[in-house]
FISELO-265500 format. One record per atom (N, C-alpha, C): residue number from 1; atom name; y, z negated, x negated. Coordinates in steps of 0.1 Angstrom, whole numbers, plus 2048, in hexadecimal, padded with zeros to 3 digits. Each point is the difference from the previous one (the first is absolute). Layout:
// FISELO-265500
- votor	bake	north	up	east
- NUM	CA	Y	Z	X
...
//
This chain:
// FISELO-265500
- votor	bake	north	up	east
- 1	N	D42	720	745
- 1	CA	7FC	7F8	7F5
- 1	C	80A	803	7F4
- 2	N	806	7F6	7F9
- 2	CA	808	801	7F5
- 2	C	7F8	807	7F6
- 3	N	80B	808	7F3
- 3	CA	7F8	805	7F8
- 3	C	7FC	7FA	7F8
- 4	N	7F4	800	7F6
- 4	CA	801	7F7	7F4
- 4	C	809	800	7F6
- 5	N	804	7F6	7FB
- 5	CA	803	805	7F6
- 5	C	7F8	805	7F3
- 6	N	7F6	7FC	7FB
- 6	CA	7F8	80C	7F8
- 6	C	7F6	800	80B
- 7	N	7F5	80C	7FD
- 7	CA	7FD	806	801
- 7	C	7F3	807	7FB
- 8	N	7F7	7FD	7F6
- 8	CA	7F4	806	7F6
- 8	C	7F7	802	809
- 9	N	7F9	80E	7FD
- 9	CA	7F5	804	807
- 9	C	7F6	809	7F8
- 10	N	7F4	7F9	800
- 10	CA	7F7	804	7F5
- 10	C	804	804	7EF
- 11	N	807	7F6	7FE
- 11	CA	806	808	7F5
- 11	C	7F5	7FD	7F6
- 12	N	804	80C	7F6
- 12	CA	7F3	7FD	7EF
- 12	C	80C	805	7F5
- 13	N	7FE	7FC	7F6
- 13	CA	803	801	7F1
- 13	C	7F6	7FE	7F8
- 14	N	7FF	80C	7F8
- 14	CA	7F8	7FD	7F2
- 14	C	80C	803	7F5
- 15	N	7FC	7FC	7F5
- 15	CA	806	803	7F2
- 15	C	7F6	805	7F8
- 16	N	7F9	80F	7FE
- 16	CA	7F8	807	7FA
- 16	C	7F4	7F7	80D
- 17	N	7F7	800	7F4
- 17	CA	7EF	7FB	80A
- 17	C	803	7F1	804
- 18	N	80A	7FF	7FD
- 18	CA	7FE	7EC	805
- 18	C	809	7FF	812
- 19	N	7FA	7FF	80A
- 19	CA	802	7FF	80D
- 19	C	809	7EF	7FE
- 20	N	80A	800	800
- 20	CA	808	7F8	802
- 20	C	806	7F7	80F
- 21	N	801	80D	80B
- 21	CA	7FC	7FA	80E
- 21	C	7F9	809	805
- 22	N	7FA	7F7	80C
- 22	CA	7F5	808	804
- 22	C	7FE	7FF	810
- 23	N	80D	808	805
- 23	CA	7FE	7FA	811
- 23	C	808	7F7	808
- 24	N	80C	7FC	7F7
- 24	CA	806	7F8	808
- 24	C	807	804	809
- 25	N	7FD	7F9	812
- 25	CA	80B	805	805
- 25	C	807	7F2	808
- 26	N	812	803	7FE
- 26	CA	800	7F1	808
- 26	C	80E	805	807
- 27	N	802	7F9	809
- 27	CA	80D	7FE	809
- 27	C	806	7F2	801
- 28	N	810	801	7FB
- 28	CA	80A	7F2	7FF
- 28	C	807	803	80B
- 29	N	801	7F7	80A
- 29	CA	80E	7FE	80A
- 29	C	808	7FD	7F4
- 30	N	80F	800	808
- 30	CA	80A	7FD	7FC
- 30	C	7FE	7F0	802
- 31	N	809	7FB	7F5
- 31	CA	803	7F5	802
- 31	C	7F2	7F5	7FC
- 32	N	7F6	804	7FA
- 32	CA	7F4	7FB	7F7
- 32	C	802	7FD	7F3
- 33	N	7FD	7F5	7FA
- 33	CA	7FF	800	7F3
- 33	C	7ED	7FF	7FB
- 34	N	7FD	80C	7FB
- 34	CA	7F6	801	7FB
- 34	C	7FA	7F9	7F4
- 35	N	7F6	7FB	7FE
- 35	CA	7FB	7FB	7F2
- 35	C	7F5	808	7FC
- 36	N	807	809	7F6
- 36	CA	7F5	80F	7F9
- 36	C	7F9	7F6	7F4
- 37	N	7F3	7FB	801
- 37	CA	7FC	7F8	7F3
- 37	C	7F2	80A	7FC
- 38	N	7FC	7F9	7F2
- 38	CA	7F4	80A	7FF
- 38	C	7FF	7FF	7F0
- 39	N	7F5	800	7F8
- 39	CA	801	801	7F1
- 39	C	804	808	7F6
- 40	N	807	800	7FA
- 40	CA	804	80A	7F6
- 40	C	7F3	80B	7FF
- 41	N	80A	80C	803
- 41	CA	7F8	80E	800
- 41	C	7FB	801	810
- 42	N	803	7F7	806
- 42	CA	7FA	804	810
- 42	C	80C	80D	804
- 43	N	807	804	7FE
- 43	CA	808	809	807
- 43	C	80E	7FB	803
- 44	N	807	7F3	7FE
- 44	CA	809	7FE	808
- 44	C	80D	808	7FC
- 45	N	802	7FC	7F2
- 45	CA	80A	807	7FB
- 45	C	804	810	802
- 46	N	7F6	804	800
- 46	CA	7F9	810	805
- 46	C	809	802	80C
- 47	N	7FB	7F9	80D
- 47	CA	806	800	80C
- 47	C	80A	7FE	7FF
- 48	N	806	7F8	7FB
- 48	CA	812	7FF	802
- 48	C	802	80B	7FB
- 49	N	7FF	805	7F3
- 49	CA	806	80B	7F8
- 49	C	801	80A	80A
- 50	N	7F3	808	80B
- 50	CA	801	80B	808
- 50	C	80A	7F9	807
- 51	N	804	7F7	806
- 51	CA	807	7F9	80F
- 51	C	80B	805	7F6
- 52	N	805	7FF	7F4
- 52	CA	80C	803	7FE
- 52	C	804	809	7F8
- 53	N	7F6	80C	804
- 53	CA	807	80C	7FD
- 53	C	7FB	807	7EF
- 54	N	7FE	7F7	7FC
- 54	CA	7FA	7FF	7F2
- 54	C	7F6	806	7FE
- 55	N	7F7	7FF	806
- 55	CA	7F2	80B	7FA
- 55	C	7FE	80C	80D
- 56	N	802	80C	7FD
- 56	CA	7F9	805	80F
- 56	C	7F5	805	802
- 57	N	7F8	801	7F5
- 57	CA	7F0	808	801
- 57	C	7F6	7F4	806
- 58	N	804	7FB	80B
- 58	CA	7F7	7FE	806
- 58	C	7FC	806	80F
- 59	N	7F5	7FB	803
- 59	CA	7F9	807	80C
- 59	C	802	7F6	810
- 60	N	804	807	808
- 60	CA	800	7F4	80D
- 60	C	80E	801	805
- 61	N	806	7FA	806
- 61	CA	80C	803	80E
- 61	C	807	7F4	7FA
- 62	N	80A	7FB	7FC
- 62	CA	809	7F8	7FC
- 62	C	810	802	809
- 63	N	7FF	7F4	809
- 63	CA	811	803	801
- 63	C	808	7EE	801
- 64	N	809	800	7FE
- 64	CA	80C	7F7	7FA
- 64	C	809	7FF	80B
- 65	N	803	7F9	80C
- 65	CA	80B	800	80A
- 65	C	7FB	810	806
- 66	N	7F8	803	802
- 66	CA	7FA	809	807
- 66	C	806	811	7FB
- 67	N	800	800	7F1
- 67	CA	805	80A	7FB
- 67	C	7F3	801	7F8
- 68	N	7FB	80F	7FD
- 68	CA	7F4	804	7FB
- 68	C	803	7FF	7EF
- 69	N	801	7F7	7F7
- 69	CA	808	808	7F2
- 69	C	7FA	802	7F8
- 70	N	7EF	80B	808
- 70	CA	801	80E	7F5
- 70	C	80A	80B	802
- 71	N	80A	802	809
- 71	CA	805	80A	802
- 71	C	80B	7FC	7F7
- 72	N	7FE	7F8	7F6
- 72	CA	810	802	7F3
- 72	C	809	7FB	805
- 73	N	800	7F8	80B
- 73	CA	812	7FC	806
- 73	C	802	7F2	7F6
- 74	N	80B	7FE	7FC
- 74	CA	805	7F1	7F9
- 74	C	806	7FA	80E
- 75	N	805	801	80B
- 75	CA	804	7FC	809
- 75	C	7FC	7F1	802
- 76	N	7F0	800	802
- 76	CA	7FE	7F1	801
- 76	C	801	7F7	7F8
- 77	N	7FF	803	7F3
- 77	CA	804	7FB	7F5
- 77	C	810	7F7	801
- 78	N	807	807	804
- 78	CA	80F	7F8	806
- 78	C	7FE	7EF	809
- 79	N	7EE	802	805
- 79	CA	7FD	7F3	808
- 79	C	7FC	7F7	7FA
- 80	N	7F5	803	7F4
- 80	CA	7FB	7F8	7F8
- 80	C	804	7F7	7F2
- 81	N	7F8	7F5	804
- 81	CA	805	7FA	7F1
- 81	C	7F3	7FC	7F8
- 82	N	802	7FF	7F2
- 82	CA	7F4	801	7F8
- 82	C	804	7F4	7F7
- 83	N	7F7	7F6	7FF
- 83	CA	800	7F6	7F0
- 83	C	7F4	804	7FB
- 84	N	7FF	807	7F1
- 84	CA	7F5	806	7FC
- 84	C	7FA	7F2	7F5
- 85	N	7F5	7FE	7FD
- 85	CA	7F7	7F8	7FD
- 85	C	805	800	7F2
- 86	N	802	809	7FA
- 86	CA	805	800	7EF
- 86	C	80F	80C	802
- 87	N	80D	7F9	800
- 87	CA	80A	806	802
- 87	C	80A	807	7F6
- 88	N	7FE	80E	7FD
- 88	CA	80A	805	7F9
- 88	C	80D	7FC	802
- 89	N	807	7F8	7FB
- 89	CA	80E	7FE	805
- 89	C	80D	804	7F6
- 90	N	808	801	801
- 90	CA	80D	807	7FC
- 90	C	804	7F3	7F9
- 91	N	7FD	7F4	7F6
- 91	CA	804	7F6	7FB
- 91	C	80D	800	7F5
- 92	N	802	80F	800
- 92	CA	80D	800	7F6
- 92	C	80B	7FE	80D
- 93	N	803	801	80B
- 93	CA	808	802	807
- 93	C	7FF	7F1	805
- 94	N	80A	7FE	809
- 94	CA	806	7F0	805
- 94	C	7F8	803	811
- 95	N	802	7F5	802
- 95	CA	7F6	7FD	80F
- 95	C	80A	809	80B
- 96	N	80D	7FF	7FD
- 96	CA	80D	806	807
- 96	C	7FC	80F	802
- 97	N	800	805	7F2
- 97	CA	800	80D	7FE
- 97	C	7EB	80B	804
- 98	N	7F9	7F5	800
- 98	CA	7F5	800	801
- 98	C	7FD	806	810
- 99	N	804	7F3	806
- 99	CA	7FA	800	80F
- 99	C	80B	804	80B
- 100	N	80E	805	7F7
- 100	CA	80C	80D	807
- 100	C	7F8	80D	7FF
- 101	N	7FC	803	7F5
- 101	CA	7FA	80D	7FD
- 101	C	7F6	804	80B
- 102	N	7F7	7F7	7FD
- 102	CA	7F3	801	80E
- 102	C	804	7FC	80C
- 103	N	80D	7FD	807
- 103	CA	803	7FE	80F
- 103	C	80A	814	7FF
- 104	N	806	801	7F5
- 104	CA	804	80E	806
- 104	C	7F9	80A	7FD
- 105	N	7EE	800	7F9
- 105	CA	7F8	807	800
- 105	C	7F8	805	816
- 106	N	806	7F1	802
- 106	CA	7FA	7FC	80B
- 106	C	80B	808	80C
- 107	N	80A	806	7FB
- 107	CA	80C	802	80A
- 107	C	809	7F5	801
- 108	N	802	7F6	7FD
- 108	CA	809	7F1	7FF
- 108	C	80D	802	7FD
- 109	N	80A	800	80A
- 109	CA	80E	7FB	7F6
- 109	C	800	7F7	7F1
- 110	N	805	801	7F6
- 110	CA	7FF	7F8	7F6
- 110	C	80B	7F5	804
- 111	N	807	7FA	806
- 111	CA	806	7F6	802
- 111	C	7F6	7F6	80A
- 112	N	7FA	805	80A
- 112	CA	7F7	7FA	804
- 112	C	7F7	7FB	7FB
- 113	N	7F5	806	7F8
- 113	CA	7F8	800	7F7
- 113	C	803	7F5	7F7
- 114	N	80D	804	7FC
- 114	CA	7FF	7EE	7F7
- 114	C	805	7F3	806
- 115	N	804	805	80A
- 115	CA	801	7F3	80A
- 115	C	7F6	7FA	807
- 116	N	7F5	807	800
- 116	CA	7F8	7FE	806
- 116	C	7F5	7F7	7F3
- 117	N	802	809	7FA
- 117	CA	7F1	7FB	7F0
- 117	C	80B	7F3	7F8
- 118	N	80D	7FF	806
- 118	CA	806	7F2	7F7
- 118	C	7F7	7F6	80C
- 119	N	804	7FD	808
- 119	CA	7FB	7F9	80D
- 119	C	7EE	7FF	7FA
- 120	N	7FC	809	800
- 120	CA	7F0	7FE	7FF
- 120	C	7FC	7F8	7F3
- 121	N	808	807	7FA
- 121	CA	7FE	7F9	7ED
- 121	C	802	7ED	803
- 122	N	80C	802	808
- 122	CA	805	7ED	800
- 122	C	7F8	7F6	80A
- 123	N	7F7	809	808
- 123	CA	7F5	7FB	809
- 123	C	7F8	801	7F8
- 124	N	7F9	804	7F3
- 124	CA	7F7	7FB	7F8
- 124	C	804	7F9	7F6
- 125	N	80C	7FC	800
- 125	CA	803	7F8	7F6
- 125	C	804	805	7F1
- 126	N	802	80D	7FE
- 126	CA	805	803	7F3
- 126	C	80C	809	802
- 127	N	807	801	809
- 127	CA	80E	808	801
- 127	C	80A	7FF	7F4
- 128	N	7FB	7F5	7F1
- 128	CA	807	800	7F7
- 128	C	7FE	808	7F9
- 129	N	7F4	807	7FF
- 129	CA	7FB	80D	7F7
- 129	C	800	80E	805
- 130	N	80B	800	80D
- 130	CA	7FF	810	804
- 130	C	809	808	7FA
- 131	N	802	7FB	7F8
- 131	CA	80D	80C	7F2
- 131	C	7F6	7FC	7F4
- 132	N	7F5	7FB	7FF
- 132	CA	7FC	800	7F2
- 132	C	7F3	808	7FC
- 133	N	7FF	808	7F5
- 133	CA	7F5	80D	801
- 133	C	7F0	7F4	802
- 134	N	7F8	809	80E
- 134	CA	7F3	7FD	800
- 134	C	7F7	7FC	7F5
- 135	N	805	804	7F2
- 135	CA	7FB	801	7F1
- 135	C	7FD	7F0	801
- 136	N	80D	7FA	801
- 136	CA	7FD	7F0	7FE
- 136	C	7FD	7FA	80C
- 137	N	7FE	802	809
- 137	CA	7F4	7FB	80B
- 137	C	7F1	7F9	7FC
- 138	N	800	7F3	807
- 138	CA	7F3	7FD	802
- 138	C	7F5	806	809
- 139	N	7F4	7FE	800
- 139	CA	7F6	80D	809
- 139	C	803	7FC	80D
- 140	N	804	7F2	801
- 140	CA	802	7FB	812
- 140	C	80D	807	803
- 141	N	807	7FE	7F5
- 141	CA	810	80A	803
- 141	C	7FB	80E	803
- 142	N	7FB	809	7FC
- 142	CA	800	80D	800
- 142	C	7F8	802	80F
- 143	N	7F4	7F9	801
- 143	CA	7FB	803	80C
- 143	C	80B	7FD	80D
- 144	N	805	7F4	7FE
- 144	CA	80E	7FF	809
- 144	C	808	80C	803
- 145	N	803	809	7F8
- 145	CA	807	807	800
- 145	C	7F9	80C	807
- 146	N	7F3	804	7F8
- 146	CA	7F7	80B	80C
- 146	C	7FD	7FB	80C
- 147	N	7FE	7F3	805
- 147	CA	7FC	7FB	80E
- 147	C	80F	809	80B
- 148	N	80B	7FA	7F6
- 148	CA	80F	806	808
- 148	C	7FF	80F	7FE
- 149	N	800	804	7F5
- 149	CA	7FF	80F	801
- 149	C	7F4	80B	80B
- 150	N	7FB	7F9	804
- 150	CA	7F5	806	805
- 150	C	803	7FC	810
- 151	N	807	7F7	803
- 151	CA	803	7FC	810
- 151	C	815	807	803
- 152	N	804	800	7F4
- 152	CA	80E	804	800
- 152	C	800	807	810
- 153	N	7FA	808	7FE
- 153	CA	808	80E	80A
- 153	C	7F6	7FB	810
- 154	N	7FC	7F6	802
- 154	CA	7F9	7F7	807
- 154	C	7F4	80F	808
- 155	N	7FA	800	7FC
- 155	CA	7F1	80B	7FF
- 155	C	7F8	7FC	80E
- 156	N	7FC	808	803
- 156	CA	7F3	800	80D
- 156	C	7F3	7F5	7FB
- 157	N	7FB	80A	7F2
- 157	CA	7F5	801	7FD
- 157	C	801	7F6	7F2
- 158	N	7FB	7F8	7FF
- 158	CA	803	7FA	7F0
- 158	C	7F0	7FD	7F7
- 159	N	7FE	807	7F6
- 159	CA	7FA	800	7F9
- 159	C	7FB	7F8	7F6
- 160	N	7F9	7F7	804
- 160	CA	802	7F3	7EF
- 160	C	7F1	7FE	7FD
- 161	N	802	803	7F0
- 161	CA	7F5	7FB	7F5
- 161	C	803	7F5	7F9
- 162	N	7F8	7F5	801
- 162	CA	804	7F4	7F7
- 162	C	80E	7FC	801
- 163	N	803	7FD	80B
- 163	CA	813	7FF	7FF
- 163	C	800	7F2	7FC
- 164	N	7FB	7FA	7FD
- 164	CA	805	7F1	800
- 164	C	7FD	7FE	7F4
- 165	N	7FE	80A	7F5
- 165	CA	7F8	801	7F3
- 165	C	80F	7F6	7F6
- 166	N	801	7F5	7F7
- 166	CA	808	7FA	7FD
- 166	C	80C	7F7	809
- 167	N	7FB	801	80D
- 167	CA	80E	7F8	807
- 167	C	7F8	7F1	800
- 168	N	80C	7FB	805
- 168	CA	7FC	7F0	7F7
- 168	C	800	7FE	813
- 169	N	7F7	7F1	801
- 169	CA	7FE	7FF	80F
- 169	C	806	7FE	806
- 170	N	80D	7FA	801
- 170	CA	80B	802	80E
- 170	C	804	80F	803
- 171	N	7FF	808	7F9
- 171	CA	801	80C	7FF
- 171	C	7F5	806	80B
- 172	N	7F5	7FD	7FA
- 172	CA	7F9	803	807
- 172	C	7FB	7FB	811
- 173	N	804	7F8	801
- 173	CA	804	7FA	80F
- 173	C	80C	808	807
- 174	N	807	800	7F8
- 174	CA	80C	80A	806
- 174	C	7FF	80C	804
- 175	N	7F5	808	7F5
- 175	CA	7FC	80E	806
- 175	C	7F7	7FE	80A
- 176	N	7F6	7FC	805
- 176	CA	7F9	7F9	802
- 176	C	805	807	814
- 177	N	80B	7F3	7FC
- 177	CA	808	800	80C
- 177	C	807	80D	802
- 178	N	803	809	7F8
- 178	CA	808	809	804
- 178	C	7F5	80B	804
- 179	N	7F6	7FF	7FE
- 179	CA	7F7	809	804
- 179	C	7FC	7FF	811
- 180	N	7FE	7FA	802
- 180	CA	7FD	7F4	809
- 180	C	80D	808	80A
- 181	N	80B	802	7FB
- 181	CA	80C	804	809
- 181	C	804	808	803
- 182	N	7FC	808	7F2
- 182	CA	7FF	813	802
- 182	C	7F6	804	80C
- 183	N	7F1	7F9	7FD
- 183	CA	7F7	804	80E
- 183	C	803	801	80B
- 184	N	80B	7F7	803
- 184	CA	803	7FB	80F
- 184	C	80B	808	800
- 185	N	808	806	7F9
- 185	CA	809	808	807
- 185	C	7F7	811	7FC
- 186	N	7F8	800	800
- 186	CA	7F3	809	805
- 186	C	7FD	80A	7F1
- 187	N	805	7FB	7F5
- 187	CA	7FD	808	7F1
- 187	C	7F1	7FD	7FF
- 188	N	7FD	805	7FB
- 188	CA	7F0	802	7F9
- 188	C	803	7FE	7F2
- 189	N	7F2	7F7	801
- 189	CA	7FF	7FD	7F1
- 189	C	7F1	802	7F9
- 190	N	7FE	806	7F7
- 190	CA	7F4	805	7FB
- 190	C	7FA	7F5	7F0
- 191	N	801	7F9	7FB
- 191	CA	7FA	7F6	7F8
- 191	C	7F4	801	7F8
- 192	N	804	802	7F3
- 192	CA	7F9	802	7F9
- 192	C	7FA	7F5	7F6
- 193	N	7F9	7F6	7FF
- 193	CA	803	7F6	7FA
- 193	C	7EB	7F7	7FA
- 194	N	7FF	7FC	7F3
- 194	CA	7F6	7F8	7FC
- 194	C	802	7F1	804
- 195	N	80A	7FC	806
- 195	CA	809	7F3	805
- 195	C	7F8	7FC	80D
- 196	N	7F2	7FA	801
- 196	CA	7F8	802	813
- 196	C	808	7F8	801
- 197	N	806	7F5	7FB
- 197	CA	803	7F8	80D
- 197	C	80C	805	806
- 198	N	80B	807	7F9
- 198	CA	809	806	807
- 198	C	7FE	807	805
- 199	N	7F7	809	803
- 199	CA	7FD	80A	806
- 199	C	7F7	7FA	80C
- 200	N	7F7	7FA	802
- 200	CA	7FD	7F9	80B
- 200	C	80B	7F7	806
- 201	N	810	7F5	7FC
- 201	CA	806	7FA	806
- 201	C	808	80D	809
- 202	N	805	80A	7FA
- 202	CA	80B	80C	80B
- 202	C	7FB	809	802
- 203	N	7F3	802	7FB
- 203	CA	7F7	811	807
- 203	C	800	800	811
- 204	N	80B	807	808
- 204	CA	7F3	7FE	80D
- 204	C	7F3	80A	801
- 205	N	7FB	806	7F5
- 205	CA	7F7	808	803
- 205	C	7FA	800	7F1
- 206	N	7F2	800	7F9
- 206	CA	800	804	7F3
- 206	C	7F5	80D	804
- 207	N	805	809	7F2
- 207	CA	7F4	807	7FC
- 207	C	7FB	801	7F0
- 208	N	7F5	800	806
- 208	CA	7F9	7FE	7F1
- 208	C	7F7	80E	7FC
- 209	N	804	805	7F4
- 209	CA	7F9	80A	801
- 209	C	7F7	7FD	7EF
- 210	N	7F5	807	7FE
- 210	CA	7F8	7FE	7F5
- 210	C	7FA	80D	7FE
- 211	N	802	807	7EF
- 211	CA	7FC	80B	7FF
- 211	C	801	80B	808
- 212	N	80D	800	807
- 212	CA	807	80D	809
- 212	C	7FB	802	808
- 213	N	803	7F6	808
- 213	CA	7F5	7FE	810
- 213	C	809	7EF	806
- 214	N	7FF	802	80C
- 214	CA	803	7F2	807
- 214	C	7F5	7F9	804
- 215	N	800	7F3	7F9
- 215	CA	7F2	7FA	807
- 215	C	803	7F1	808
- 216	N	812	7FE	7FE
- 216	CA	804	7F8	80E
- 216	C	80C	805	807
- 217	N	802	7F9	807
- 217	CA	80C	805	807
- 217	C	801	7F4	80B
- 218	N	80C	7FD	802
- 218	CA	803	7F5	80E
- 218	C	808	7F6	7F9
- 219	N	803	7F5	80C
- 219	CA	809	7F8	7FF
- 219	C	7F5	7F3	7F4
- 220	N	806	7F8	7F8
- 220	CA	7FB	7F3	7F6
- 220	C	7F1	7FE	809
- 221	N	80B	7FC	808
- 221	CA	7F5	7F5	80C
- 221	C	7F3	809	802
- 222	N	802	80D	804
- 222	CA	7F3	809	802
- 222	C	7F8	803	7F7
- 223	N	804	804	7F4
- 223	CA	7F9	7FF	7F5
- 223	C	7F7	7EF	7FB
- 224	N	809	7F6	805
- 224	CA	7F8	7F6	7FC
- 224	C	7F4	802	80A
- 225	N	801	800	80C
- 225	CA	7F5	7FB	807
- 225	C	7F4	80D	801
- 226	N	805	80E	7FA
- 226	CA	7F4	80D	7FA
- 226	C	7FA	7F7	7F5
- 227	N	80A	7FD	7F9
- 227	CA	7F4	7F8	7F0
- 227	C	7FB	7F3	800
- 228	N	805	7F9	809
- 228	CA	7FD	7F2	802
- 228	C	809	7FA	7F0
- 229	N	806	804	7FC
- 229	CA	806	7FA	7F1
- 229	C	80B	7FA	803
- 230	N	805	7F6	7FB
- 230	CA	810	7F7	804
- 230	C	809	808	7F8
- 231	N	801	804	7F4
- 231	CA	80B	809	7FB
- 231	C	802	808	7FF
- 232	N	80D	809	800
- 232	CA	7FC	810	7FD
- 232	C	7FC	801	7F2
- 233	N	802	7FB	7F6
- 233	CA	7FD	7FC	7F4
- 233	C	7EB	801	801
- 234	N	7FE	7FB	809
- 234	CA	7F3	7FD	802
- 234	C	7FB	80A	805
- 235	N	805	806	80A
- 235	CA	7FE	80E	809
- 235	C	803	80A	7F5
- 236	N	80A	804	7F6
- 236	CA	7FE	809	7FB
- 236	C	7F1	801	7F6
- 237	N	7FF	7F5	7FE
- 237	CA	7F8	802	7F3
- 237	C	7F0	804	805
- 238	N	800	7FA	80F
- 238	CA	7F2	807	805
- 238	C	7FC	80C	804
- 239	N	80E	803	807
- 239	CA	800	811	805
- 239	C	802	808	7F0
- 240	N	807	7FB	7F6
- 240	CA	7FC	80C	7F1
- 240	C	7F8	7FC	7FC
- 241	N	7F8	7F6	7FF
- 241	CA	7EF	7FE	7F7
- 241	C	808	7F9	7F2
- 242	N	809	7F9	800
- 242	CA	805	7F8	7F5
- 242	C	7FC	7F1	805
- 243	N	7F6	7FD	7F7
- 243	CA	7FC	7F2	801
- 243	C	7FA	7FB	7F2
- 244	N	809	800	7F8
- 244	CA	7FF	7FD	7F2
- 244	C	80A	7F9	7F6
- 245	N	807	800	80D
- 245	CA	80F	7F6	7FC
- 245	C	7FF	7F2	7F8
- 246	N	7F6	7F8	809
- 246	CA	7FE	7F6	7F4
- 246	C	7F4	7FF	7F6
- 247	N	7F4	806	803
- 247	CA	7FA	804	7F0
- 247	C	808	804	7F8
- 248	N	80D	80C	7FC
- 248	CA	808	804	7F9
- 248	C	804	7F5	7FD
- 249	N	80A	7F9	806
- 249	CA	805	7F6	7FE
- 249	C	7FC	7F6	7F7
- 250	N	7F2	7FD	802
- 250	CA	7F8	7F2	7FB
- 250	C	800	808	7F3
- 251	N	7FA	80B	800
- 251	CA	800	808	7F1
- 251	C	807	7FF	7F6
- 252	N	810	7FF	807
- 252	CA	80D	807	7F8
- 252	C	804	7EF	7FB
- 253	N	7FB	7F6	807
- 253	CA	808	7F1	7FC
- 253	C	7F1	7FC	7F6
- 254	N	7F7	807	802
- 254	CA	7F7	7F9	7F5
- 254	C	802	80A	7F1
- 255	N	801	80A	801
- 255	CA	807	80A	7F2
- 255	C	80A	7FD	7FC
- 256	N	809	7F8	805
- 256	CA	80D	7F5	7FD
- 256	C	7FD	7F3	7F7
- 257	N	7F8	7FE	80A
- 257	CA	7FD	7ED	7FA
- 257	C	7F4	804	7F3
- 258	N	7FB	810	7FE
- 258	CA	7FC	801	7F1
- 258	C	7EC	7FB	804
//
């Protein structure tokens, strides 16, 4: 049997008294794109951060391309790529100098590296701004540029929160499809996203976790026919006990209209 690529087993995190996960354990083949969905403060962010090396006081068996990384190794780290949900980025520096830096953080020749990130820049359509500092970028521009920075060194494992966060929609068809392409040549993809319908059109598998715990798991289609609900939209909201969406709603347009 192939290894997984991750790995989690019984894992927990608290931050002081507050139990943040509680038990998750899960196993990705290679070559899955996962849909990690769930409400703010369910844990997700939490789990990525342990998957990459970022927090290590947690409890449970974690491994990454079948490398254990409590034992301190950065090795797998050389496989993965990360789009973080709110991105520190280097905006004084040019897209050139930007996403050379992080391909030879990666081990990358720097001639390759920019031959590669000019190419990716001109397949999204702004190869006119890769000498110009990030500073004057639009938010669709900048995320363009993390979507490339994060696949540069072409990764096992790819990590994404909110990637599509400002891309305008052909864009988003485009990634869409490249995801779609990475799977099949057997990359894993882990998806972090409030976006259900995206996440139900390329998940082949979703999990849903709520209050640091999994309370679905399986392919769209499986989850529909557990809840009897037509959307994941619809399915999430029954499995978290959120059904207040449109009282709120009716609320928020009648405190408007006065």
């Amino acid at each position: 049997m192939e290894e997984a690529a991750i790995a989690i087993g019984d894992l927990y995190m608290s931050y002081g008294e507050k139990q943040v996960i509680n038990g998750i354990s899960i196993q990705v083949p290679k070559g899955q794109i996962i849909g990690y969905i769930g409400p703010n403060g369910a844990g997700k962010s939490t789990t990525v951060k342990i998957l990459l090396g970022l927090i290590n006081n947690y409890k449970g068996s974690v491994k990454v391309l079948g490398e254990d990384i409590s034992n301190g190794s950065v090795e797998y780290k050389r496989k993965i790529g990360y789009v973080p949900e709110t991105a520190e980025i280097f905006d004084n520096l040019t897209a050139r100098e930007y996403i050379t830096f992080l391909g030879q953080m990666y081990g990358m020749d720097y001639e390759e590296t920019d031959k590669k990130a000019l190419k990716l820049m001109e397949l999204f359509g702004i190869q006119q701004v890769y000498d110009s500092r990030i500073t004057s970028y639009s938010k669709g521009m900048k995320q363009k540029v993390l979507l490339i920075s994060s696949l540069i060194h072409n990764p096992e494992v790819l990590f994404l929160d909110e990637p599509l966060s400002g891309l305008d929609a052909n864009s988003v068809m485009v990634f869409k499809e490249i995801m779609s392409h990475l799977a099949e040549q057997g990359k894993t993809i882990f998806y972090s996203s409030h976006i259900m319908e995206v996440v139900e059109k390329i998940s082949h598998r979703i999990i849903l976790i709520n209050n640091g715990s999994i309370v679905a798991d399986g392919t769209f289609q499986q989850l529909k026919e557990q809840s009897k609900e037509g959307s994941l939209e619809d399915i999430f909201n029954q499995l978290t006990g959120f059904d207040k969406h449109k009282q709120l709603a009716g609320e928020f347009v009648d405190v408007i209209g006065g």
